[in-house]
N, C-alpha and C positions, 0 to 999 in steps of 0.2 A: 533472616531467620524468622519464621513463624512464628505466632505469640507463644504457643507452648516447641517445649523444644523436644523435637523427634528423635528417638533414644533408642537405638537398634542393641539387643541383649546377645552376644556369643559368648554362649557357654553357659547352662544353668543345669553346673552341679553345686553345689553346697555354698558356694561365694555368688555364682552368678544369679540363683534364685532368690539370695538374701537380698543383692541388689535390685533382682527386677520388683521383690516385693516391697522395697522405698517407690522406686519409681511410680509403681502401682498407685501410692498414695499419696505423692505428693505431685499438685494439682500443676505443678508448673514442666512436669516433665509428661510426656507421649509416647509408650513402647510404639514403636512398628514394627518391631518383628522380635521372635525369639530363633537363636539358631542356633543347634546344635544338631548334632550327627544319631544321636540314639531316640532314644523316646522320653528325655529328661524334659525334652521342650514340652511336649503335651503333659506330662504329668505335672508343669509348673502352671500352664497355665489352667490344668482343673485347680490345681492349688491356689491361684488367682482367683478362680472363678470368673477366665477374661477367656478372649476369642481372639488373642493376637496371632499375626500373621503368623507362621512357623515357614524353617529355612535351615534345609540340609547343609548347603554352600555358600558360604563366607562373600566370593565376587557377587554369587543373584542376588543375597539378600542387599548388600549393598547397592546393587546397581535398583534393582525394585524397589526398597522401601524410604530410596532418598533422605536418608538418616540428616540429623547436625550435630549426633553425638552417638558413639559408641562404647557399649562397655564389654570391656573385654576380660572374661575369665574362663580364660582356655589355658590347657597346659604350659609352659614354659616356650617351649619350642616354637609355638605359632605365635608369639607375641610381634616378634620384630614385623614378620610377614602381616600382620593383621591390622599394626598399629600405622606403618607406612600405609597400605593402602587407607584406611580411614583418612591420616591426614591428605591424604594426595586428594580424597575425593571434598578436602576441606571440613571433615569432621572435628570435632571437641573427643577427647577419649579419655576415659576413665579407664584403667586396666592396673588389673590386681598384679601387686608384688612375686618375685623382681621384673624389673621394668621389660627386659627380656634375658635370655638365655647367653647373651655374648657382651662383654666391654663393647665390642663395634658395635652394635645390634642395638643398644644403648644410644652410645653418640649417634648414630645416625635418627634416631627418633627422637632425639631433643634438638638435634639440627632441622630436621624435616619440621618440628614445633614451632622453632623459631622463626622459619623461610613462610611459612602459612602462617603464622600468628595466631596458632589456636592451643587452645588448654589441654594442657597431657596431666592429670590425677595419677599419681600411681598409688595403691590401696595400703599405706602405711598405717594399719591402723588403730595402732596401740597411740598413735598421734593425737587420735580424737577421744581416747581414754582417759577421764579428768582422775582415775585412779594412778594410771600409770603417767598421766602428768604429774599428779602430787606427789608419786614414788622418784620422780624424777628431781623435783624442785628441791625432797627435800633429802635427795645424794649431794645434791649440788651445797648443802650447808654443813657436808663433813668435813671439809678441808681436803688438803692432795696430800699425797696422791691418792685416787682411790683405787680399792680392791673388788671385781664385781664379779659376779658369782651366780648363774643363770643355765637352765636346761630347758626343753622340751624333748622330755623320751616319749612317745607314743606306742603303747603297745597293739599295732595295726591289726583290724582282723576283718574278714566278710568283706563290706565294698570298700570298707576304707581301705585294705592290704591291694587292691585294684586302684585305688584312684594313688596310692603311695609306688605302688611297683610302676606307675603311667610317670608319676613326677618323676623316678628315678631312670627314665631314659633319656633324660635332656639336664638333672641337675643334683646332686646330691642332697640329704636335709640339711648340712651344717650351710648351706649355701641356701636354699630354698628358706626354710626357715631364719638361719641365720642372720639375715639382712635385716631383720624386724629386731632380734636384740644387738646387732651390732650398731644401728641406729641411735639406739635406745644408750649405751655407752659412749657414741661420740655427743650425745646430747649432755650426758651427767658431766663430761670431762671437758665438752668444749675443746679437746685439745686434738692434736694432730697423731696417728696412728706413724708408728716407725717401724714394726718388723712384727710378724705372725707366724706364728706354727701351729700345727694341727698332728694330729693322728685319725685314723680310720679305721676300721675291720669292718670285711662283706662276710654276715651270718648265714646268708642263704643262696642259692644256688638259684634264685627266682631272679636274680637280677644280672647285668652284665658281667664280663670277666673282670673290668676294670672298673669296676663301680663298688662304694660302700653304701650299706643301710648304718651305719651308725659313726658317727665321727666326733669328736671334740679339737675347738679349736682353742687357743692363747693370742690373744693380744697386748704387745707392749708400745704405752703412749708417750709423748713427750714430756709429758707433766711428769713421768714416773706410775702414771696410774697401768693399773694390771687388768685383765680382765678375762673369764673364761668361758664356756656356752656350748654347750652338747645338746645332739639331737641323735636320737634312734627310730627309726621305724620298724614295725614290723612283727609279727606273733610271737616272738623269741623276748621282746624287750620287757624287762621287768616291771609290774605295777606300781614297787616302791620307789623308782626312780626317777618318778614323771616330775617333779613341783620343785625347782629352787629359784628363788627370786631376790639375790640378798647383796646388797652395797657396806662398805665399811669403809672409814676413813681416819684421821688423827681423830677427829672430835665425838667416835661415836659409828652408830651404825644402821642403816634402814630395812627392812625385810617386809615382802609381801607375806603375808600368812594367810594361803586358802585351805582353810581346815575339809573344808566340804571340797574342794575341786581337787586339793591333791590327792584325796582319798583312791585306796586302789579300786582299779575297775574304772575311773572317769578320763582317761586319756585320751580313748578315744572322741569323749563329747566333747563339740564344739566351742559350746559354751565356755566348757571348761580352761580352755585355753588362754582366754581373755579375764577369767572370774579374778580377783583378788581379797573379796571381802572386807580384810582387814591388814592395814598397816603398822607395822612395829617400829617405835624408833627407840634406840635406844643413847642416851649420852656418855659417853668417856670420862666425865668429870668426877674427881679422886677429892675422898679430903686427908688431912694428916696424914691419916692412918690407912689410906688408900682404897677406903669404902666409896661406895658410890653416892654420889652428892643430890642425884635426880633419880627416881626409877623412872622405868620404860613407859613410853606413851603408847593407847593407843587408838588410832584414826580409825575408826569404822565406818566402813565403804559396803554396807551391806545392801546399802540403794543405787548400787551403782547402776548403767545401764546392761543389758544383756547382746547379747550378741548382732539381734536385728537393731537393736535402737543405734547399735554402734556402728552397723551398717549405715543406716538411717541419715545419721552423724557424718559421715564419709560422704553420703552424696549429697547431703545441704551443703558441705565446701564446696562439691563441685560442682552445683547450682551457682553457688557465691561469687566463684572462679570466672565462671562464663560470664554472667549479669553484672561483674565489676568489674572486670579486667582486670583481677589481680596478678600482679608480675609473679609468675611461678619458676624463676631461674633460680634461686635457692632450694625452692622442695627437687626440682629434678637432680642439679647438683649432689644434693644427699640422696639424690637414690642411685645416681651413678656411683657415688663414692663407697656407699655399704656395700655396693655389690661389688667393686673392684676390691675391697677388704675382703669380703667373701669366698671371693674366685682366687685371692692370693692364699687361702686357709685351704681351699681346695689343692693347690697347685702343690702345698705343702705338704698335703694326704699322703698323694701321688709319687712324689719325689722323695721324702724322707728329709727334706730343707727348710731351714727358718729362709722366708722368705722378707729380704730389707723393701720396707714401700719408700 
């Protein structure tokens, strides 16, 4: 490998330009090429203020710009197709959540990882969130079972209802999204998932016959713990339904409070997705007379990072990954497992079935 490492960019809509804009600055990576099919590549790289190579197709730019790393944030669908060829040609790949489109499409990309020996990121990246690590740390200090309690409705509209109708040809939100808070629950519970249901309804006539924009799913785990998670897309979904972020357990309870990002009208922003501000805990503890023994605490996250820094954040790991060989068969594992969680809430849509894992 080259002292700096050659970092081919597919895909710079809204995730892939965040990345190429780390790349951009950190001295130890190389764009050589950006590629995408519209005209997002050149307007990233006027946004760069760079003159990197641009690439209609996936095979040229690979075969011409001799990459040792790719990042891939392209729709759902091309993941499996884009990730295999990378490693075959002996790439490193960074590629944004979920890992692909299919359980097989998956295992074959962590097999093909393992047989070439090279690093697969996948863009989990509330992981690099020292917010929603601390939200995590301190679910983990309520006692079991616990109860969790989690949305993202986005009320889509202009390019976003395009880049949301594009996701909803290859994968639903409760699945697309889903994977990042289903994550985020097998991290608080530590424990093993036993059986999922879900419900659905498709609002609009924009999207397939057998497809929903808006779904909630339920998970029951071994510990006992509960856990629920909705996602909506789309110009129909309500403003006040965008923001819950809340854990409870015997000892007490934790909640994210984004006063500013849950506000209506921000659903669509980015930013907004990640913000949390401020942490609530609250304790359980009765006295006598069954008053509360502690009031509520709370953690102010108002310097947290923003959305590029947490980009940022994502590819120093997987700078990290490559320069130390870090054993990555644990992060892939969890990314195959949220998504077979995922795809079981899916299945359960579809079918009208709790499905047993």
């Amino acid at each position: 490998m080259s002292e700096k490492i050659k970092i081919l960019v597919v895909g710079c809509g809204n995730m892939g330009a965040s990345h190429a804009a780390a790349y951009h600055q950190m001295p130890e990576f190389e764009i050589c090429g950006l590629v995408a099919r519209g005209e997002s590549k050149s307007l990233l790289n006027q946004k760069l203020g760079a003159n990197y190579p641009l690439f209609e197709d996936f095979d040229e730019a690979l075969q011409t710009s001799q990459p040792d790393a790719v990042c891939i944030s392209t729709y759902p669908d091309t993941h499996e197709e884009f990730a295999l060829k990378a490693l075959e040609a002996d790439c490193h790949i960074f590629i944004e959540k979920p890992l692909a489109d299919s359980i097989s499409g998956c295992e074959k990309i962590n097999a093909k990882a393992k047989e070439k020996n090279k690093k697969v990121v996948v863009g989990y990246i509330l992981r690099h969130h020292p917010s929603w690590i601390r939200f995590i740390q301190e679910a983990q200090k309520l006692g079991k079972p616990l109860v969790m309690r989690m949305n993202l409705n986005q009320q889509s509209h202009g390019f976003m209802w395009d880049v949301h109708r594009n996701l909803m040809k290859s994968l639903s939100p409760i699945v697309d999204c889903g994977v990042h808070y289903i994550d985020v629950m097998c991290q608080m519970t530590r424990s093993k998932p036993v059986w999922v249901s879900a419900i659905g309804a498709r609002l609009t006539d924009d999207i397939a016959q057998d497809n929903y924009n808006y779904g909630q799913l339920q998970i029951r785990f071994e510990d006992g713990s509960v856990g629920w998670y909705e996602a909506g897309w789309g110009p129909m979904v309500s403003e006040t339904a965008f923001f819950v972020k809340d854990v409870f357990g015997p000892k007490g309870a934790v909640s994210i409070v984004a006063k500013e990002a849950g506000k209506a009208g921000k659903s669509d922003d980015v930013d907004s997705h990640t913000k949390t501000e401020s942490i609530r805990v609250h304790h359980a503890d009765l006295d006598e007379k069954n008053n509360f023994t502690r009031p509520d605490e709370w953690i102010d996250m108002t310097d947290e990072p923003n959305h590029q820094e947490l980009c940022n954040r994502e590819q120093a790991y997987f700078l990290e990954a490559i320069q130390k060989n870090l054993d990555l068969a644990d992060h892939l594992d969890d990314a195959l497992n949220s998504l077979k969680i995922a795809f079981a809430c899916d299945e359960s849509v579809k079918t009208g079935k709790v499905i047993r894992l």
